[in-house]
C-alpha positions as CSV (number, residue, x, y, z in Angstrom):
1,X,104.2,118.6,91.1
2,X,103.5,117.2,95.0
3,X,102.6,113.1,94.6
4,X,100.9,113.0,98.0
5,X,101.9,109.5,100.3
6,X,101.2,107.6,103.2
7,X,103.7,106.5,105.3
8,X,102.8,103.0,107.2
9,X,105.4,100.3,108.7
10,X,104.7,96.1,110.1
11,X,107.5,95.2,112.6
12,X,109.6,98.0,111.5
13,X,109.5,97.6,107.6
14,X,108.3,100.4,106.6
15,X,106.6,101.5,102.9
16,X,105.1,104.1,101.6
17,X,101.6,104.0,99.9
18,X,100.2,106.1,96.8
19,X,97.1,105.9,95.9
20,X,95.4,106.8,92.5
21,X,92.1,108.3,93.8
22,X,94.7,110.5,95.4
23,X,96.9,111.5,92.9
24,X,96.7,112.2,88.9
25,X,98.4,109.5,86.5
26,X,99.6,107.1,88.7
27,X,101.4,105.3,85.9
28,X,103.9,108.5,85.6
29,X,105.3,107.9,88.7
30,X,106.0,104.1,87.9
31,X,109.7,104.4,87.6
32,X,112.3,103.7,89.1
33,X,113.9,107.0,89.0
34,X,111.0,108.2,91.6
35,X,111.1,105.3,93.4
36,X,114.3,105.2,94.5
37,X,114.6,109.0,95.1
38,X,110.7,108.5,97.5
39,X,112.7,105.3,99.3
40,X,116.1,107.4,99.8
41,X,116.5,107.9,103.7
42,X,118.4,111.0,102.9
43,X,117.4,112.9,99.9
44,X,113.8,111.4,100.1
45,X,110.9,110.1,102.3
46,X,112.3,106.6,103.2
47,X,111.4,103.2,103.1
48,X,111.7,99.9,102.0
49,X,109.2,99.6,99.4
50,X,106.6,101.3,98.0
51,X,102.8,100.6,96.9
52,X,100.6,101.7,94.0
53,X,97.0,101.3,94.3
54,X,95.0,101.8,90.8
55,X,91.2,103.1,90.8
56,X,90.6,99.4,88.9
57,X,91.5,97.8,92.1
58,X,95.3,97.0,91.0
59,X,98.2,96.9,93.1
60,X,101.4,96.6,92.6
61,X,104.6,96.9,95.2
62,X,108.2,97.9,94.5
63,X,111.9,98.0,96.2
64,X,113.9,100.8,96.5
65,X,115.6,99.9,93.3
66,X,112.7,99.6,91.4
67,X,111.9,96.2,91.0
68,X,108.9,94.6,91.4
69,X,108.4,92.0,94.4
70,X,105.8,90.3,95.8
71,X,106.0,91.6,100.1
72,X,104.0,90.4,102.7
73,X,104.7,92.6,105.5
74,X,103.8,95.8,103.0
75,X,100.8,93.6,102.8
76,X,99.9,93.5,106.4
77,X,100.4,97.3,105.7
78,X,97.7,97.7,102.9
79,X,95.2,95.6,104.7
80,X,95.7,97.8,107.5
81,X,95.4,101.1,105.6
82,X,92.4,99.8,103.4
83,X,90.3,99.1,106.0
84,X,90.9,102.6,107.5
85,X,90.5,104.3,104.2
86,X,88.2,102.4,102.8
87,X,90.4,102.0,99.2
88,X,90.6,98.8,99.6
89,X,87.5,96.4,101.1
90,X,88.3,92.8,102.2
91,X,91.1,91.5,99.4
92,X,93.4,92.6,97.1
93,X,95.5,91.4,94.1
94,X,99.7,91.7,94.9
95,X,101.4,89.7,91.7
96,X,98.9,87.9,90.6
97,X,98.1,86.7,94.1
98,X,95.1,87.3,96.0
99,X,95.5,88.6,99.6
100,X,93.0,88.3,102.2
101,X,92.2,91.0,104.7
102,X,91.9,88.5,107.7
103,X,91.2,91.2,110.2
104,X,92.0,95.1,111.6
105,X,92.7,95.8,114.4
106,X,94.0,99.6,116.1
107,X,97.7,98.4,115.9
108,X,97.5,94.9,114.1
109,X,96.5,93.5,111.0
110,X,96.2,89.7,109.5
111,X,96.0,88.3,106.1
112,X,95.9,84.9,104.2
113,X,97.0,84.1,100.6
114,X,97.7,80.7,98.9
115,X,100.8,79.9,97.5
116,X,102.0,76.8,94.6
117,X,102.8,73.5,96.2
118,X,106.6,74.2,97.1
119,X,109.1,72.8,99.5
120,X,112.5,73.9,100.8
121,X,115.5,72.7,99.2
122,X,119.0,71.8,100.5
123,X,121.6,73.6,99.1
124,X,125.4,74.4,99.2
125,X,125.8,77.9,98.5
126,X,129.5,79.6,98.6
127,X,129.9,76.7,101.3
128,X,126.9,77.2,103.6
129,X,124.5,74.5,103.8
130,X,120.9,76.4,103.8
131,X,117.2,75.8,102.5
132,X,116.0,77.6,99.5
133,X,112.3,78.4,98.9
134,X,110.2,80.5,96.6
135,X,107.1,81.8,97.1
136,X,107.1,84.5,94.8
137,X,110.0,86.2,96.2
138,X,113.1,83.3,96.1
139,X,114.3,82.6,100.0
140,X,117.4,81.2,101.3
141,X,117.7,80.5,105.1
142,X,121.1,79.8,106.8
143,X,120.7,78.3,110.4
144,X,122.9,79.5,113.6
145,X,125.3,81.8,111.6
146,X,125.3,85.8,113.2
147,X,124.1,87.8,110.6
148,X,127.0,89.6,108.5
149,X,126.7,92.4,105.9
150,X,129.5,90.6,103.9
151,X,128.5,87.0,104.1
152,X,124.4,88.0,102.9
153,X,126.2,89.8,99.8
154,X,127.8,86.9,98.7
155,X,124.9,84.4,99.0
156,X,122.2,87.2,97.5
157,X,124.3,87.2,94.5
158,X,125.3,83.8,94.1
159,X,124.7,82.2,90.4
160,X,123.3,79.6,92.4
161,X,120.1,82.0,91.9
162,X,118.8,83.1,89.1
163,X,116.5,85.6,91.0
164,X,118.9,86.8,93.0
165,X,118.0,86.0,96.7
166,X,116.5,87.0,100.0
167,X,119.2,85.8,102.6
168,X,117.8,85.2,105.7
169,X,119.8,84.4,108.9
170,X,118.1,82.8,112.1
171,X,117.9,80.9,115.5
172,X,115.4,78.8,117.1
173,X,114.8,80.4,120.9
174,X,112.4,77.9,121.7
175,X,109.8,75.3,120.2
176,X,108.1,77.0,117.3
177,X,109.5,80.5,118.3
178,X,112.6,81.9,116.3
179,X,115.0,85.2,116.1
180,X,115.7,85.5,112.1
181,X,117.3,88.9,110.2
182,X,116.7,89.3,106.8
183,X,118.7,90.7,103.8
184,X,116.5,91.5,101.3
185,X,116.9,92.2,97.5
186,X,116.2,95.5,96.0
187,X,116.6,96.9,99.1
188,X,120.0,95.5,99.4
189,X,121.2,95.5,103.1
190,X,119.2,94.2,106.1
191,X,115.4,95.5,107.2
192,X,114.0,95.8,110.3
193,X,111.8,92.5,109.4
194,X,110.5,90.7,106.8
195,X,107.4,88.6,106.8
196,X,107.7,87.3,103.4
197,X,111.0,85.4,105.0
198,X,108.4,84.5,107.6
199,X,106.2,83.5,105.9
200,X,108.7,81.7,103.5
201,X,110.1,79.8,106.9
202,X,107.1,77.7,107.5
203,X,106.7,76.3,104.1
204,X,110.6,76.0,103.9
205,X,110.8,73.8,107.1
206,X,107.4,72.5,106.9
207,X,106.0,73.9,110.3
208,X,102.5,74.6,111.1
209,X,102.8,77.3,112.9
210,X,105.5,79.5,114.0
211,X,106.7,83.4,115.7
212,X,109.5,85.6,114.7
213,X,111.4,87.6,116.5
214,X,113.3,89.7,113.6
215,X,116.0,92.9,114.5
216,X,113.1,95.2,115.6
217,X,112.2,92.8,118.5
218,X,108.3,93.0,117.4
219,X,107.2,90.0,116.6
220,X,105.2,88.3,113.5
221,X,103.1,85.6,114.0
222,X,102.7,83.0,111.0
223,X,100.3,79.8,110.7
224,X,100.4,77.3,107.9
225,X,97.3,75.2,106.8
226,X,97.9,72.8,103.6
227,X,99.0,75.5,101.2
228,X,97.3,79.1,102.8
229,X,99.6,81.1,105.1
230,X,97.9,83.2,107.9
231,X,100.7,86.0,109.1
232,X,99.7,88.5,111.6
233,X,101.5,91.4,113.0
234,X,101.8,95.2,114.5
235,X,100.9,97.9,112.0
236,X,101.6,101.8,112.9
237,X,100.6,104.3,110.6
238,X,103.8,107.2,110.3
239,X,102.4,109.4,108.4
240,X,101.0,111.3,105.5
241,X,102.5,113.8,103.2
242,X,103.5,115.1,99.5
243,X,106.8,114.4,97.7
244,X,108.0,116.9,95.3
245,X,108.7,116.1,92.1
């Protein structure tokens, strides 16, 4: 059986889309024994999440290990490959949260969704002082430290969070612009970049606006008004192709 994909990526984080218009019984391949095996950089395609879209309009996204996330760069993603495809028009549904297609562009895409009324807390994980956040994915954000394999391992699985955690790491370079590397759950180890972090940031630290520089150097732009984020950043689409079951 081929399950035919499209490979897209947003700053470097890269997914894989599947669509059911495209492919027979979508729900079969909702497990997490083909999702890993799609995601696996050796024995698969690769990738750091992947997205189902249902002919009723559904979407859902998962991590490598199967779990379900809410993902924001994977978002910038869709928008960008519904409005090439036409699947999907000007919003779609991600975990019970409505995404706005903001606008395409050849390379680029930019969405808006609303989030709760949150606001960063202070915390003393492992003994590092950082602010936690959750906007649907939970968000723990150390200041100054130099990223470490070891060190985001130990936070991520801290009791201190229920959820588990996204550990982000980062630097302010100048006023409103930052350098920030993000290791992320269910993929477990550090991505390329990571706009729900991003987006996560400006509600965290209560900034209006805000750009991020994360380890693949391209940056994502993010703007806060009352409780909508705008994030904007590069799309490419990789490719297409069929996975063999």
């Amino acid at each position: 059986m081929a399950v035919k994909f499209h490979k897209l990526h947003s700053s470097g984080n890269d997914f894989l889309i599947i669509v059911g218009q495209e492919n027979r019984d979508l729900n079969n391949f909702v497990n997490s024994e083909f999702i890993s095996s799609l995601c696996d950089r050796h024995c698969g395609v690769g990738a750091d999440g992947v997205f189902f879209v249902f002919e009723n309009g559904v979407v859902k996204h998962f991590d490598p290990d199967g779990s379900e996330s809410f993902c924001v760069n994977g978002s910038l993603c869709l928008a960008f490959f519904g409005e090439k495809t036409g699947y999907i028009k000007n919003f779609f549904h991600l975990n019970g949260v409505r995404i706005n297609v903001e606008k395409v562009s050849k390379d680029e895409a930019a969405i808006s969704f609303k989030i709760g009324k949150t606001k960063g807390i202070l915390l003393n994980v492992k003994g590092m002082i950082g602010t936690y956040i959750d906007i649907g994915n939970p968000h723990f954000f150390v200041e100054d430290i130099i990223p470490d394999v070891s060190v985001a391992k130990k936070l991520r699985n801290s009791p201190e969070f229920k959820k588990g955690a996204n550990i982000s790491f980062f630097k302010k370079i100048k006023d409103n612009t930052f350098e920030i590397a993000t290791y992320e759950r269910g993929v477990e180890g550090f991505t390329l970049a990571c706009g729900s972090a991003c987006a996560a940031f400006v509600f965290a630290f209560n900034t209006e606006r805000a750009i991020f520089y994360p380890p693949s150097k391209i940056p994502v732009f993010v703007e806060k008004k009352g409780n909508i984020v705008y994030v904007r950043g590069e799309v490419s689409y990789v490719a297409e192709g069929f996975f063999y079951i």
